[in-house]
C-alpha positions, 0 to 999 in steps of 0.5 A: 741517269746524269743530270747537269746543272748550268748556273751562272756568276750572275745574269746575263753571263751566257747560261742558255748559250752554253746550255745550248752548246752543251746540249748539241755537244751531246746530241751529235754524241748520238744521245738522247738529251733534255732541258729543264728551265725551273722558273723563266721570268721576264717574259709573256705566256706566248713568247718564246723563252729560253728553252726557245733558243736552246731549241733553236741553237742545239737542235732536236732536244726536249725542253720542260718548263716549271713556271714563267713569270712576267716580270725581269726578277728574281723567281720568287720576287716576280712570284710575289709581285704578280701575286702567283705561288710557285712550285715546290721543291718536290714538285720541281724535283719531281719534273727533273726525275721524271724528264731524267728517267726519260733521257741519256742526259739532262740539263738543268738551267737555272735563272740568275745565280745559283743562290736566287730563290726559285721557289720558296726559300729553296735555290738550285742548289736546294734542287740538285741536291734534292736530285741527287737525293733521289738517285741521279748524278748530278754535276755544276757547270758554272758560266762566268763572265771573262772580265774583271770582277770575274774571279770573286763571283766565280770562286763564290759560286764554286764555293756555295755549289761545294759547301753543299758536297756537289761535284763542279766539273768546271767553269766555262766563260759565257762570252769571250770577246774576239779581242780580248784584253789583259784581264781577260787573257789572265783570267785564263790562268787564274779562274783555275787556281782563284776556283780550284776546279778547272776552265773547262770552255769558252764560248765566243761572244756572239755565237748565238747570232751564228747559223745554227749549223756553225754554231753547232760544228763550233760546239764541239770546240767551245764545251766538253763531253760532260 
């Protein structure tokens, strides 16, 4: 079974809008499709999180959740300061296969860049690894920003991803603005050559305050069939 993983540059770079856009890519394919969001924090046990909004943008798709934390940081750090155990590598990869076996497709969401720890000295990485490992394939998907600062953050991610011998289909740009300047308009160009797998998708800045129904016809436009 496939199981993509999204991960971003950094966060706040638009991860769970193109999670979303990927998700009602797949679901107007006629597939069956789930999300997996290993640890969400900054938010209570009532509110509605990521997984939420990918619901509410895509459309009918299941969404699993590891754990959520109260604290805006990284996994492992709002883990320690509400003094909560995360779950293991198994257990988490034990999730993803379950959900895996029970879908056409399935996306892995991950929480801030692909090296932050979401359990105990293991990152996404670790996960998509662990993963491939018990017999799906597995694919990145890295959402950069489309400004400056761009490139470095991107190729260092690509890079990680890759010294670990996972495939990158590509970068898609979390955000592009409706008037984008010099920088933006060359970083077309030059987030291929800097990363060497291909800009696979731009998402407009503000999708996520379209109706749903656009956001979904747009979809189709902004990512690819993975």
């Amino acid at each position: 079974m496939s199981v993509l993983f999204v991960t971003g540059t950094d966060t706040e770079v638009g991860k769970t809008v193109v999670t979303a856009a990927l998700a009602a890519v797949q679901l107007s394919l006629g597939r069956t499709v789930a999300v997996v969001k290993p640890a969400q924090t900054g938010i209570g046990p009532d509110e509605d999180g990521d997984l939420a909004e990918v619901r509410r943008l895509a459309g009918d798709v299941a969404t699993y959740e590891g754990v959520r934390l109260p604290d805006p940081l990284a996994p492992d750090t709002a883990a320690r300061v509400a003094g909560l155990e995360l779950p293991g590598l198994a257990e988490q990869r034990g999730l993803v296969d379950r959900v895996a076996a029970a879908h056409g497709v399935t996306l892995v969401e991950g929480a801030g860049g692909v090296l932050v720890n979401l359990g105990e000295n293991w990152n996404l990485i670790d996960l998509a690894d662990s993963v491939r490992y018990a017999g799906h394939q597995v694919v990145f998907v890295v959402v950069a920003r489309a400004g400056l600062g761009t490139l470095n953050h991107a190729a260092l991610t690509v890079q990680a991803i890759q010294a670990r011998a996972l495939e990158v289909a590509g970068v898609v740009v979390g955000a592009w603005p409706a008037e984008p300047g010099l920088a933006e308009e060359q970083n077309l160009l030059d987030l291929p050559r800097v990363t060497g797998v291909p800009l696979i998708g731009r998402v407009p800045e503000g999708a996520a305050a379209l109706p749903v129904r656009a956001f979904r016809r747009g979809a189709l436009d902004w990512v690819p069939d993975l």
